[in-house]
PDB file of N, H, CA, C and O in Angstrom:
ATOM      1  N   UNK A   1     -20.326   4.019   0.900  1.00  0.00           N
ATOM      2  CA  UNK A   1     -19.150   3.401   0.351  1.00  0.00           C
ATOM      3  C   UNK A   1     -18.283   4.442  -0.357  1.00  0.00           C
ATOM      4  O   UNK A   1     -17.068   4.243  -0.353  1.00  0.00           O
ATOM      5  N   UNK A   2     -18.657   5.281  -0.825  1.00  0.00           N
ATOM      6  H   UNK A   2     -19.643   5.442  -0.829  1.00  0.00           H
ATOM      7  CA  UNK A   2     -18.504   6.305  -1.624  1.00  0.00           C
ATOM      8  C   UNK A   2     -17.476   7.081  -1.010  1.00  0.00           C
ATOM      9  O   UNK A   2     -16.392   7.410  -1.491  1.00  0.00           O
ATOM     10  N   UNK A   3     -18.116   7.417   0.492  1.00  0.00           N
ATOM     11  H   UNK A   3     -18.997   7.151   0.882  1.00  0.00           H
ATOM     12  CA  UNK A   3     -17.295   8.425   1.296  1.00  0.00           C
ATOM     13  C   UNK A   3     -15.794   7.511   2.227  1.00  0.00           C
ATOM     14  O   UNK A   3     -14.846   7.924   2.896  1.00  0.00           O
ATOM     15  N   UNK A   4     -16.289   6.082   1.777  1.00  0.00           N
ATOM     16  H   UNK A   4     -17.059   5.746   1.234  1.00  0.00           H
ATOM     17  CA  UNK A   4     -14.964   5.202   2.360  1.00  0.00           C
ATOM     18  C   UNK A   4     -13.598   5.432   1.509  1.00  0.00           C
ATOM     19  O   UNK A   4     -12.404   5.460   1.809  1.00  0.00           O
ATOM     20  N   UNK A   5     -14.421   5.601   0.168  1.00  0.00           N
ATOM     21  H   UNK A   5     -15.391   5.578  -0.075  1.00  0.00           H
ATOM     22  CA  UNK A   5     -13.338   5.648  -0.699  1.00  0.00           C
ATOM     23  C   UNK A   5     -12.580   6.769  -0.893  1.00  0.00           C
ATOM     24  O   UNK A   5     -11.403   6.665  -1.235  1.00  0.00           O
ATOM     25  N   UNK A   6     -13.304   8.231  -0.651  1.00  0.00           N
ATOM     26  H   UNK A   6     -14.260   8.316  -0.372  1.00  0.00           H
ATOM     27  CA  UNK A   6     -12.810   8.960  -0.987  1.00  0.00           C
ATOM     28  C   UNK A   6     -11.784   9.410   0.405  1.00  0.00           C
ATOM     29  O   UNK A   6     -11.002  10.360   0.382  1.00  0.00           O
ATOM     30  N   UNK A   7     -11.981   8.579   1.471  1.00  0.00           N
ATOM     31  H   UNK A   7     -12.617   7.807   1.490  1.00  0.00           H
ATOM     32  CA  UNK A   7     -11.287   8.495   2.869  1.00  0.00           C
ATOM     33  C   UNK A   7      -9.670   8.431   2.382  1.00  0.00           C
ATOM     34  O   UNK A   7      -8.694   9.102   2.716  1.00  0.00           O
ATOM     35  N   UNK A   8      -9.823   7.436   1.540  1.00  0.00           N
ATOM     36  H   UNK A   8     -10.616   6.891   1.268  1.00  0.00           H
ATOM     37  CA  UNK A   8      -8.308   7.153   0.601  1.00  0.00           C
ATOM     38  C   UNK A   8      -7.738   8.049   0.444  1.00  0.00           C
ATOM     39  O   UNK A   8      -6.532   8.214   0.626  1.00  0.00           O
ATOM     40  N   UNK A   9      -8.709   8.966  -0.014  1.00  0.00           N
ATOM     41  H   UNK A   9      -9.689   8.833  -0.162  1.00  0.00           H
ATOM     42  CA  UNK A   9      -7.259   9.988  -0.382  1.00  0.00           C
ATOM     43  C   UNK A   9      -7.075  11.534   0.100  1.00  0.00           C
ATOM     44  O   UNK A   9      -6.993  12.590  -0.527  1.00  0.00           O
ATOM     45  N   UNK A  10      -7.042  11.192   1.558  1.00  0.00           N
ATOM     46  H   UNK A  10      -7.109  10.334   2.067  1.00  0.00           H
ATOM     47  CA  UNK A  10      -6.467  12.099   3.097  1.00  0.00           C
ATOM     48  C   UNK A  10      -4.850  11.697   2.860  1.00  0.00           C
ATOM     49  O   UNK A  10      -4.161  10.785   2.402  1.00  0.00           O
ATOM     50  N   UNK A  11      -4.752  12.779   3.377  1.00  0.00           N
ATOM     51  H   UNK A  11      -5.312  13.519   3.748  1.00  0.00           H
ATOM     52  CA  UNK A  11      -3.215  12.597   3.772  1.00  0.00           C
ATOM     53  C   UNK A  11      -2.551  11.579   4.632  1.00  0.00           C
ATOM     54  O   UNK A  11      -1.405  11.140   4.533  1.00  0.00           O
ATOM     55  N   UNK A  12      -3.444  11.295   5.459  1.00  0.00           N
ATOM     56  H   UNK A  12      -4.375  11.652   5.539  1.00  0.00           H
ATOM     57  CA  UNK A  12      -3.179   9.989   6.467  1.00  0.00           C
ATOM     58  C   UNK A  12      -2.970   8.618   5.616  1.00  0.00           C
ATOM     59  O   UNK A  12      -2.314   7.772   6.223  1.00  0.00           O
ATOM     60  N   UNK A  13      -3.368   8.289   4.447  1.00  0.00           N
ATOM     61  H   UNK A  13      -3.900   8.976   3.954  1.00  0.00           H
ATOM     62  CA  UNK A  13      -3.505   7.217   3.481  1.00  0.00           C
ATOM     63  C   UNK A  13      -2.612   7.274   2.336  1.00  0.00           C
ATOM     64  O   UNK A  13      -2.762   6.653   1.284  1.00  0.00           O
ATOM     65  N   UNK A  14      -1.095   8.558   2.815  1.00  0.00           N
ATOM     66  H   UNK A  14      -0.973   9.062   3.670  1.00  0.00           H
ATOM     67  CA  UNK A  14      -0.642   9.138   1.564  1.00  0.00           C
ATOM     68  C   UNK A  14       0.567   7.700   1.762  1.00  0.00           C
ATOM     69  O   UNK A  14       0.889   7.184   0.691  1.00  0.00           O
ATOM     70  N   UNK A  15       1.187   7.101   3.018  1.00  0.00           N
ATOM     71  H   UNK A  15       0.926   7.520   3.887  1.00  0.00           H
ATOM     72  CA  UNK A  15       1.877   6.405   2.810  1.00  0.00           C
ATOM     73  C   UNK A  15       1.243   4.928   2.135  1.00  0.00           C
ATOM     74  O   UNK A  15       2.093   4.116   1.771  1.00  0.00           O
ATOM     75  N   UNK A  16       0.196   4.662   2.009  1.00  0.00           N
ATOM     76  H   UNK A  16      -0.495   5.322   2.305  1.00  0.00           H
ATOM     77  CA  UNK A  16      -0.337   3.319   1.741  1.00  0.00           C
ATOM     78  C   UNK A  16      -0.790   3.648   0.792  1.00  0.00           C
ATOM     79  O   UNK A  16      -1.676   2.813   0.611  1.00  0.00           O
ATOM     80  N   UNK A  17      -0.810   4.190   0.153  1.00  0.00           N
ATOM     81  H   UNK A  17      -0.090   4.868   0.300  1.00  0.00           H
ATOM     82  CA  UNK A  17      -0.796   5.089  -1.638  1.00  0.00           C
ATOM     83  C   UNK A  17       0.284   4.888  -2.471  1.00  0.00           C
ATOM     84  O   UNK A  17       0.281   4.529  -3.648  1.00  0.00           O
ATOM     85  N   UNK A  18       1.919   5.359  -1.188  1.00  0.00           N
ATOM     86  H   UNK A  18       1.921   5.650  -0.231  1.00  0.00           H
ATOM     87  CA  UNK A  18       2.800   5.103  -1.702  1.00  0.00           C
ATOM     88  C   UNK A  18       3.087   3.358  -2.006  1.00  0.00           C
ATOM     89  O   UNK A  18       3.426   2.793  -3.046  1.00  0.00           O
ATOM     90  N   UNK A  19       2.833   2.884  -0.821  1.00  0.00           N
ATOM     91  H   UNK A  19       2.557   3.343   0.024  1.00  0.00           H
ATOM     92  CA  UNK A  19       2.989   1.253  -0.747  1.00  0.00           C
ATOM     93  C   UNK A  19       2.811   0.450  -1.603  1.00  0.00           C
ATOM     94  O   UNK A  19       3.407  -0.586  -1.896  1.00  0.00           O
ATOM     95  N   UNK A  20       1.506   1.219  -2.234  1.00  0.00           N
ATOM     96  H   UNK A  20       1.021   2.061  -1.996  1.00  0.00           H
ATOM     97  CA  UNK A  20       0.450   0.235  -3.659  1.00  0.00           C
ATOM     98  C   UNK A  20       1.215   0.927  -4.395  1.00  0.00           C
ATOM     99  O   UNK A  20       1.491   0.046  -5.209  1.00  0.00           O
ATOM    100  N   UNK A  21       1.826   1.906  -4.777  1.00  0.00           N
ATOM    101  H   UNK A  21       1.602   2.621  -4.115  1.00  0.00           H
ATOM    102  CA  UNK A  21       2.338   2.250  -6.133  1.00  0.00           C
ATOM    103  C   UNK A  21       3.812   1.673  -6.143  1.00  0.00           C
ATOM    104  O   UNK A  21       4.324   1.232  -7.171  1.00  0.00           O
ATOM    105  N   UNK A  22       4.507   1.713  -4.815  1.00  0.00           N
ATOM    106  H   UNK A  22       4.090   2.071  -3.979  1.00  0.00           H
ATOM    107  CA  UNK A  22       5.448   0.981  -5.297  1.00  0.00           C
ATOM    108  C   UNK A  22       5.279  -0.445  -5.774  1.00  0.00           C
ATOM    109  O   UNK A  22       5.852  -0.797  -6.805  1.00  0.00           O
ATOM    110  N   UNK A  23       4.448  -1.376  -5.011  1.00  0.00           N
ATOM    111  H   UNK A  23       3.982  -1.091  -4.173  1.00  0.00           H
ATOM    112  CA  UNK A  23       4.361  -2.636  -5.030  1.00  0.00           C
ATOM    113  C   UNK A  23       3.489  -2.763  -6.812  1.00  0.00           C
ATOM    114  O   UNK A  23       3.404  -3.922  -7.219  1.00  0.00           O
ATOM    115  N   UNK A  24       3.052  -1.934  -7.526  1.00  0.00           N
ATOM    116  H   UNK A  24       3.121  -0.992  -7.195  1.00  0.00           H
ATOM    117  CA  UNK A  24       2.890  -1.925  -8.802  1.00  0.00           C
ATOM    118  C   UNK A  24       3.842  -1.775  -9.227  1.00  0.00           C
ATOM    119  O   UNK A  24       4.312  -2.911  -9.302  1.00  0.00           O
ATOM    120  N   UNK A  25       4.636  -1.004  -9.652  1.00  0.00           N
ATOM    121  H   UNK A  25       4.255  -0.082  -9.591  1.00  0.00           H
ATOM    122  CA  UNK A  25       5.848  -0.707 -10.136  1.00  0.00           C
ATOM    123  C   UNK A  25       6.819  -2.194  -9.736  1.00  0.00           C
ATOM    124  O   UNK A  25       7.418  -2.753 -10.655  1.00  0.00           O
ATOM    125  N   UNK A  26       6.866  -2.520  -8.889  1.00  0.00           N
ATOM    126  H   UNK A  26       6.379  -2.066  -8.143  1.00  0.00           H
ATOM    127  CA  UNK A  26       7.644  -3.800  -8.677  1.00  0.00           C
ATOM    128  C   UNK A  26       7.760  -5.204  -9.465  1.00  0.00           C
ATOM    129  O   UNK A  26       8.601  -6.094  -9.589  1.00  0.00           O
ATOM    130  N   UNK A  27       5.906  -4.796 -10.126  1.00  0.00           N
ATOM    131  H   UNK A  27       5.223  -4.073 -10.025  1.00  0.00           H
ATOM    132  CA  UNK A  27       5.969  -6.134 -10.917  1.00  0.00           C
ATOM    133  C   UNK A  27       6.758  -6.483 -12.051  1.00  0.00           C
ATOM    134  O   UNK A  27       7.116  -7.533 -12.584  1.00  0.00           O
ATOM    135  N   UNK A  28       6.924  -5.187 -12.257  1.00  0.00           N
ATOM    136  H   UNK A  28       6.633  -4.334 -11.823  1.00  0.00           H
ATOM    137  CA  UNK A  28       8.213  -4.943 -13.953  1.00  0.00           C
ATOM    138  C   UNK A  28       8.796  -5.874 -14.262  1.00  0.00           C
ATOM    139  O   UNK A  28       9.527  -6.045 -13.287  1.00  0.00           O
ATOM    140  N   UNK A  29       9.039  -6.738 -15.043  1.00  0.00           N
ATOM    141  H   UNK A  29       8.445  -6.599 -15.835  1.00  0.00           H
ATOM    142  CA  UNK A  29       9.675  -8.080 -15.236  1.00  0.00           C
ATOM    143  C   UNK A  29       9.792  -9.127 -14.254  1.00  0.00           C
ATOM    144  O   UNK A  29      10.760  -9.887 -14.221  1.00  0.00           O
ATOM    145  N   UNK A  30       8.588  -9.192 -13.259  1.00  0.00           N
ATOM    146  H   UNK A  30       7.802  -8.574 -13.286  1.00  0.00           H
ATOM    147  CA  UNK A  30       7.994 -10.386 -12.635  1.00  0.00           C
ATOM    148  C   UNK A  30       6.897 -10.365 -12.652  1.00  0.00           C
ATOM    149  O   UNK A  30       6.246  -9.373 -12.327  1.00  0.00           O
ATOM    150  N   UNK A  31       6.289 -11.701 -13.123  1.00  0.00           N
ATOM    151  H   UNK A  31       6.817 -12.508 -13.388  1.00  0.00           H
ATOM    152  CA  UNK A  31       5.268 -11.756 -13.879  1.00  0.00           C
ATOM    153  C   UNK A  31       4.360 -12.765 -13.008  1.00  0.00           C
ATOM    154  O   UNK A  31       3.201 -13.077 -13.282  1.00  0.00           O
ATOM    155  N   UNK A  32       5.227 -13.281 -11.738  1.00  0.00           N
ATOM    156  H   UNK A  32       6.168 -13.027 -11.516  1.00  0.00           H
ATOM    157  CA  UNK A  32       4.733 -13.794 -10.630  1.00  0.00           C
ATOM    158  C   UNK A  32       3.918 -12.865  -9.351  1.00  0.00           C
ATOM    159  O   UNK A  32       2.999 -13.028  -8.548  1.00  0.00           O
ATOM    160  N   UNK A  33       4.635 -12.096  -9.638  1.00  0.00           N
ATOM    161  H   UNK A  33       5.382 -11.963 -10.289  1.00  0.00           H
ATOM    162  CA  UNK A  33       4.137 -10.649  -8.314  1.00  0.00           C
ATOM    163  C   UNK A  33       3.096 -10.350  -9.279  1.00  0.00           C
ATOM    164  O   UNK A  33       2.024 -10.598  -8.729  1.00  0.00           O
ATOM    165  N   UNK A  34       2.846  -9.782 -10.885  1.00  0.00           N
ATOM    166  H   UNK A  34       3.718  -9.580 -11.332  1.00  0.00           H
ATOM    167  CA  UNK A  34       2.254  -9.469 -11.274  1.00  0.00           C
ATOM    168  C   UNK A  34       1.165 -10.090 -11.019  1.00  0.00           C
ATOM    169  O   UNK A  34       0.199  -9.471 -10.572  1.00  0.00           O
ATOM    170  N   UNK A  35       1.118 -11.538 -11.276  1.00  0.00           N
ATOM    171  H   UNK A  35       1.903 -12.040 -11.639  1.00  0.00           H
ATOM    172  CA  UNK A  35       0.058 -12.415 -10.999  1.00  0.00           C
ATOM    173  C   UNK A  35      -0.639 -12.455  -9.740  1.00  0.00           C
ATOM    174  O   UNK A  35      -1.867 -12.512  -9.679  1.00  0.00           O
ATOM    175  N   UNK A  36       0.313 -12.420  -8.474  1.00  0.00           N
ATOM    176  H   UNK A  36       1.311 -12.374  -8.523  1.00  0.00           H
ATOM    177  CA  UNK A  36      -0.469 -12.595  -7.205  1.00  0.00           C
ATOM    178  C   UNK A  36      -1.688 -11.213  -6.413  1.00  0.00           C
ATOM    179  O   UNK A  36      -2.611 -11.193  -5.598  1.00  0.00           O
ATOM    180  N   UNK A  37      -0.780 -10.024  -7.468  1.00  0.00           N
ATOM    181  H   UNK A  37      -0.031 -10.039  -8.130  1.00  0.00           H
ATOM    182  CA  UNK A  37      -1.464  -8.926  -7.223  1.00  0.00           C
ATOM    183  C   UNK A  37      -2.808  -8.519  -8.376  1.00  0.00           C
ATOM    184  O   UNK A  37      -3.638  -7.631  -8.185  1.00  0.00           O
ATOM    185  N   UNK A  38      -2.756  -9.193  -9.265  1.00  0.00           N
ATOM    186  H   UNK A  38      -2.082  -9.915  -9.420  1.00  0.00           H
ATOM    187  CA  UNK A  38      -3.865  -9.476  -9.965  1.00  0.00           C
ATOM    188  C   UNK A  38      -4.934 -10.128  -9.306  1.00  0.00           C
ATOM    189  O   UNK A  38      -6.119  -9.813  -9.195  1.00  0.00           O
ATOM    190  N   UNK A  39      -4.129 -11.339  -8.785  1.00  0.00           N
ATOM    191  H   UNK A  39      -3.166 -11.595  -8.875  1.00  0.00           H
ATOM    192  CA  UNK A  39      -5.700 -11.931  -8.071  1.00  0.00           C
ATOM    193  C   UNK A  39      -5.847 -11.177  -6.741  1.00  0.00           C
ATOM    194  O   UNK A  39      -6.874 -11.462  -6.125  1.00  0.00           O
ATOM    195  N   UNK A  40      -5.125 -10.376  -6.236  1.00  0.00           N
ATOM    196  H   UNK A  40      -4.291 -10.144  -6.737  1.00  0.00           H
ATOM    197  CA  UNK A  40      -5.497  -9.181  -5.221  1.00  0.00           C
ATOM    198  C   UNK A  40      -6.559  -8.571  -5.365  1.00  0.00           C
ATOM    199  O   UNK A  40      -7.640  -8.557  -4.777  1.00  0.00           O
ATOM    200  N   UNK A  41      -6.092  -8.028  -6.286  1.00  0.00           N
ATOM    201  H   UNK A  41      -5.214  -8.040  -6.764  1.00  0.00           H
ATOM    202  CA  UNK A  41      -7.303  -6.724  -7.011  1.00  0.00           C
ATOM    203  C   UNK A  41      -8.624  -7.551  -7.335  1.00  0.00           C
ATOM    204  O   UNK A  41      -9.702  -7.004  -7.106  1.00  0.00           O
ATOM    205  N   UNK A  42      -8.596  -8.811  -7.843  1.00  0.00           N
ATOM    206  H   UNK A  42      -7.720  -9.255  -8.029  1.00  0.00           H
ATOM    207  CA  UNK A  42      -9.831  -9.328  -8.172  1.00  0.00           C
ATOM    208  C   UNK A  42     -10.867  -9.558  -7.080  1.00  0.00           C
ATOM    209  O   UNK A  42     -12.085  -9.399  -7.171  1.00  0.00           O
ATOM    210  N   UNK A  43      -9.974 -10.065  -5.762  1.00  0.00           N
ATOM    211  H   UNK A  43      -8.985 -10.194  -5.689  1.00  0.00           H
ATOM    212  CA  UNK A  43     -10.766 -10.693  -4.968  1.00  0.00           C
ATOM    213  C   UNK A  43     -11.227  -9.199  -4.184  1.00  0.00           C
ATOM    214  O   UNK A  43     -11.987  -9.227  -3.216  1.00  0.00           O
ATOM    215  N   UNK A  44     -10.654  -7.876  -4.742  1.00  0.00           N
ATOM    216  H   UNK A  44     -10.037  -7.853  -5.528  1.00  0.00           H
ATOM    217  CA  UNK A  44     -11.098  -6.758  -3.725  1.00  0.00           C
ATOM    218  C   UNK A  44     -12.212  -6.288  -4.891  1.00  0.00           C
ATOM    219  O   UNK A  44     -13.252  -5.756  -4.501  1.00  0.00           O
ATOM    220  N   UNK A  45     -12.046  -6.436  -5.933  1.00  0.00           N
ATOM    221  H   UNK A  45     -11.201  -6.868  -6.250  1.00  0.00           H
ATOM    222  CA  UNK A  45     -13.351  -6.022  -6.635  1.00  0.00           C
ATOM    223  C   UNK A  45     -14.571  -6.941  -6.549  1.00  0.00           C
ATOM    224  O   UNK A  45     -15.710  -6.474  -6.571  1.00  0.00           O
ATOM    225  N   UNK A  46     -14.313  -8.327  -6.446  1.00  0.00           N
ATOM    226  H   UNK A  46     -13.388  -8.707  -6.429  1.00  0.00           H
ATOM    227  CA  UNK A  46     -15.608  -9.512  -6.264  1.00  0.00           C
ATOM    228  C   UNK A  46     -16.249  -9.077  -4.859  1.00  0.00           C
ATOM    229  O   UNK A  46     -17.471  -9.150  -4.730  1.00  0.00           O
ATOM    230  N   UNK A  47     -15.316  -8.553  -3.639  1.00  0.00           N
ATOM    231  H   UNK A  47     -14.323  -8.494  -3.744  1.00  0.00           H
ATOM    232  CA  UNK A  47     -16.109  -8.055  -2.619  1.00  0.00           C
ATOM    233  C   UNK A  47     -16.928  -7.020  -2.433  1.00  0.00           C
ATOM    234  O   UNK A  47     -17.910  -6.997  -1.692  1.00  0.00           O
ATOM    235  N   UNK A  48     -16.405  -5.923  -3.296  1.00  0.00           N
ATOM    236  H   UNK A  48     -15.607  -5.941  -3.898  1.00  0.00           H
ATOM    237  CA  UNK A  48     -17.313  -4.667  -3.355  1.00  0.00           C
ATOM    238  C   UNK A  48     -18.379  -4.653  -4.785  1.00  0.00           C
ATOM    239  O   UNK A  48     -19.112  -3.699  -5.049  1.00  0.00           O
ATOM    240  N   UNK A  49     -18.289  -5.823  -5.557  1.00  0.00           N
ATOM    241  H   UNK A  49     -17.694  -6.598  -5.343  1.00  0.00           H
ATOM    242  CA  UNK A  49     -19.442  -6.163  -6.130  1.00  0.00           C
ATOM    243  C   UNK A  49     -20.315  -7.030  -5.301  1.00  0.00           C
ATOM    244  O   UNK A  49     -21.505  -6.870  -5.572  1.00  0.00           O
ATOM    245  N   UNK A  50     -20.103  -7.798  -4.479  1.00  0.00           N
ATOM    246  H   UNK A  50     -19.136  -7.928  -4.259  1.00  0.00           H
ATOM    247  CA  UNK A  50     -21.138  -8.520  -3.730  1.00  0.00           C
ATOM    248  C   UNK A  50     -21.931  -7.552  -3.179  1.00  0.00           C
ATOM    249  O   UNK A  50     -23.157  -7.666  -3.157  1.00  0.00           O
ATOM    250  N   UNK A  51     -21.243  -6.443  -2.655  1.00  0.00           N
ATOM    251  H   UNK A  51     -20.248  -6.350  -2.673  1.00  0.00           H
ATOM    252  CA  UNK A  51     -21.897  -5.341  -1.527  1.00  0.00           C
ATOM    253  C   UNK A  51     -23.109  -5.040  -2.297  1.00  0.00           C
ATOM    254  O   UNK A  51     -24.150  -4.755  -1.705  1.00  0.00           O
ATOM    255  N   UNK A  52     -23.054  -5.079  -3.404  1.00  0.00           N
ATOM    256  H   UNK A  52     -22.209  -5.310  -3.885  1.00  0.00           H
ATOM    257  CA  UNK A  52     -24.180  -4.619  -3.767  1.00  0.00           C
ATOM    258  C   UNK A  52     -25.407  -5.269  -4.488  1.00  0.00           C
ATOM    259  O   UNK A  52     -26.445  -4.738  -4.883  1.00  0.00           O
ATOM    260  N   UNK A  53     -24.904  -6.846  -4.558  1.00  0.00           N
ATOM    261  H   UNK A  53     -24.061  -7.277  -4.237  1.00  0.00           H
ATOM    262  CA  UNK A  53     -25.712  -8.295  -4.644  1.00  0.00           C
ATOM    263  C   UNK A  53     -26.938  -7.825  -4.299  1.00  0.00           C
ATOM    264  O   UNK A  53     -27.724  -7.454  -5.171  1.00  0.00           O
ATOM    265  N   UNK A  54     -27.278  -7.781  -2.824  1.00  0.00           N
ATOM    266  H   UNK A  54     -26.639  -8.083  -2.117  1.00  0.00           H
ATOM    267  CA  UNK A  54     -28.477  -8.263  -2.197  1.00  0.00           C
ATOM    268  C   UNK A  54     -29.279  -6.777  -2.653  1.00  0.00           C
ATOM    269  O   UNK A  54     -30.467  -6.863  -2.967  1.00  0.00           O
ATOM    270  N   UNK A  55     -28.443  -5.119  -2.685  1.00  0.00           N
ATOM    271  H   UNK A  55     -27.479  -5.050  -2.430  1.00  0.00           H
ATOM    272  CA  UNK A  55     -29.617  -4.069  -2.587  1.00  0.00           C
ATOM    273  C   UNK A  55     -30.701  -4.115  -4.271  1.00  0.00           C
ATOM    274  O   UNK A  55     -31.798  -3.698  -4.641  1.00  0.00           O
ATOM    275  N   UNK A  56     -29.430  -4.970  -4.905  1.00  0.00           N
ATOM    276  H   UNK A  56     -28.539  -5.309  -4.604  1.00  0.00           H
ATOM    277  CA  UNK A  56     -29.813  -4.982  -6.241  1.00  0.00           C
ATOM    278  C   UNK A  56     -30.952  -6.344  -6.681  1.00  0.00           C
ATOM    279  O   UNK A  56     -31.721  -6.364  -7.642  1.00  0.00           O
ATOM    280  N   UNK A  57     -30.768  -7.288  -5.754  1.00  0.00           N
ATOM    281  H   UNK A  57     -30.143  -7.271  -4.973  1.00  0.00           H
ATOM    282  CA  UNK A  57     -31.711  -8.342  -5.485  1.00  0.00           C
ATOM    283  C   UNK A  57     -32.952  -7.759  -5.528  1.00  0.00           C
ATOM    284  O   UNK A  57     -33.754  -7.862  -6.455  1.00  0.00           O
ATOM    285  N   UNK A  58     -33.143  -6.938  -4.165  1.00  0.00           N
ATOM    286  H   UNK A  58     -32.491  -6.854  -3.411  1.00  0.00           H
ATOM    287  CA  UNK A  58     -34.414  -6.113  -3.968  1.00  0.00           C
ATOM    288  C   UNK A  58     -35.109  -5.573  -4.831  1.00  0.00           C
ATOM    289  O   UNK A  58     -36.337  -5.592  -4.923  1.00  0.00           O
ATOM    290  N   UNK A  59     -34.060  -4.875  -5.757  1.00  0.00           N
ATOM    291  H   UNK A  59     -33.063  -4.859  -5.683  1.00  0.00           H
ATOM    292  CA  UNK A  59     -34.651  -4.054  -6.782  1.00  0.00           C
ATOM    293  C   UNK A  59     -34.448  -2.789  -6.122  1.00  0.00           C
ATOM    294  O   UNK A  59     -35.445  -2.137  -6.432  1.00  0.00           O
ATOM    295  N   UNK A  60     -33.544  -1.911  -5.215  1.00  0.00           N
ATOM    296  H   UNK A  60     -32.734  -2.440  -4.963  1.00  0.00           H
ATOM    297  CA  UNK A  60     -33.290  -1.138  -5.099  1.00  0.00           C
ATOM    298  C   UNK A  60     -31.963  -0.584  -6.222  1.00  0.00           C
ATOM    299  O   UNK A  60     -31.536   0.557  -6.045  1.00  0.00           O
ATOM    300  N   UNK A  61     -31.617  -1.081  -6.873  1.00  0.00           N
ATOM    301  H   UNK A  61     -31.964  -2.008  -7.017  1.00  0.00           H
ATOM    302  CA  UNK A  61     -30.353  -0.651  -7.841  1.00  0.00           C
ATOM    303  C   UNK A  61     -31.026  -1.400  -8.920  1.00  0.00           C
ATOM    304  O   UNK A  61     -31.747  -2.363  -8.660  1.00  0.00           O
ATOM    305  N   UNK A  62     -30.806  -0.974 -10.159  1.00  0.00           N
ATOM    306  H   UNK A  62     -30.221  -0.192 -10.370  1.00  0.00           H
ATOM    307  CA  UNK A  62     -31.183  -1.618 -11.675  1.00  0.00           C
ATOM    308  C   UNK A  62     -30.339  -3.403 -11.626  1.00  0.00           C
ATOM    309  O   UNK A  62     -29.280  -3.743 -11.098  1.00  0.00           O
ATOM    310  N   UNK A  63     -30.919  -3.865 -12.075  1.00  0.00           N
ATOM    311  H   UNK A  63     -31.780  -3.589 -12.504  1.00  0.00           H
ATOM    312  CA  UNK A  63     -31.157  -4.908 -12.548  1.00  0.00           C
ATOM    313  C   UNK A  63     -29.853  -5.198 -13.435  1.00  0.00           C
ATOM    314  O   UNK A  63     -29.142  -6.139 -13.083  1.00  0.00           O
ATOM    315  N   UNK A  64     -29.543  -4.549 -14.413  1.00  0.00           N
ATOM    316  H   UNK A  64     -30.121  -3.785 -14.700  1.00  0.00           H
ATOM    317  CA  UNK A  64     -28.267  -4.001 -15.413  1.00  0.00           C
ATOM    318  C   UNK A  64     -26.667  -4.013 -14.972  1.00  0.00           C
ATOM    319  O   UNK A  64     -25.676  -4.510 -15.507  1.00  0.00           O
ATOM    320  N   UNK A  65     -26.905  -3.045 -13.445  1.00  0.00           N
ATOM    321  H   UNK A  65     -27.710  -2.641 -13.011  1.00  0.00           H
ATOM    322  CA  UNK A  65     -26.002  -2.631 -13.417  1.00  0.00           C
ATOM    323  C   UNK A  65     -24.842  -3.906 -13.231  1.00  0.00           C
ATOM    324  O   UNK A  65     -25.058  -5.008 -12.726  1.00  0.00           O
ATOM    325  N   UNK A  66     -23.629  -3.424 -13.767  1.00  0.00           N
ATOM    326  H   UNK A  66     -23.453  -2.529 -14.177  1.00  0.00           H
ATOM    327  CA  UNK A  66     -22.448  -4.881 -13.197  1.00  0.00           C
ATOM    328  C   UNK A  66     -21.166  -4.200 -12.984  1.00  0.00           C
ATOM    329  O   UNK A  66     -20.265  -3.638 -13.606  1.00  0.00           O
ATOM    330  N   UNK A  67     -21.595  -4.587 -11.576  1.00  0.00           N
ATOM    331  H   UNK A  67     -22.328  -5.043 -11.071  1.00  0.00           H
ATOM    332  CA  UNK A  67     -20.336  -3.745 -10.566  1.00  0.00           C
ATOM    333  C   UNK A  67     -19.325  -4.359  -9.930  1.00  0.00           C
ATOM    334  O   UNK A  67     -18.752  -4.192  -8.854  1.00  0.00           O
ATOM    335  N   UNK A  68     -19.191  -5.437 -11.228  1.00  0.00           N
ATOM    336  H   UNK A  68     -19.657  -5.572 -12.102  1.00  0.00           H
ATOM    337  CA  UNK A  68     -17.867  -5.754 -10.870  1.00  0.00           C
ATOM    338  C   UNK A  68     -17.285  -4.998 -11.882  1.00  0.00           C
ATOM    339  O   UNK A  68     -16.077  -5.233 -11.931  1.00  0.00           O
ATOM    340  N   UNK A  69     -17.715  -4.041 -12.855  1.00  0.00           N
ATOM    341  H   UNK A  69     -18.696  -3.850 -12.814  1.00  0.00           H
ATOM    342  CA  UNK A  69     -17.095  -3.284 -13.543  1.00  0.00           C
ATOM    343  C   UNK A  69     -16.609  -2.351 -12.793  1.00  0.00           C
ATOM    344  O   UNK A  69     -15.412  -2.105 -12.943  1.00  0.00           O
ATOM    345  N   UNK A  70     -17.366  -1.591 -11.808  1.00  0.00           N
ATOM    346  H   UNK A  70     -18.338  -1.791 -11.686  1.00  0.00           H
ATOM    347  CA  UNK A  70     -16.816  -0.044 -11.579  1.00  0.00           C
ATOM    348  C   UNK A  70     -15.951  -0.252 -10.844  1.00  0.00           C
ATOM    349  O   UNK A  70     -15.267   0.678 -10.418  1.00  0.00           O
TER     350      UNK A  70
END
């Protein structure tokens, strides 16, 4: 997962870098965009915390960890 992420940031990913930073910047006194891209981000962090649901089930990852933080 690690090496997916760091895929991001090739040059090939420099325009969809730009895309997300503009579309942040956009929310500036809309507080509706702000909102819909909030629950964006949430539902992309609840997925890459699931990913790691089941290894942590096993007991291959601590017990502790909560990755919907990172």
């Amino acid at each position: 997962m690690l090496a997916a992420h760091r895929g991001t940031y090739t040059a090939d990913y420099s325009s969809l870098r730009l895309t997300c930073l503009n579309d942040i910047g956009s929310t500036l006194g809309r507080p509706l965009l702000m909102e819909k891209l909030a629950n964006v981000q949430e539902d992309i962090v609840v997925r890459y915390a699931e990913m790691f649901r089941e290894p942590q089930e096993r007991g291959w990852i601590r017990g502790a960890s909560d990755f919907s933080g990172v």
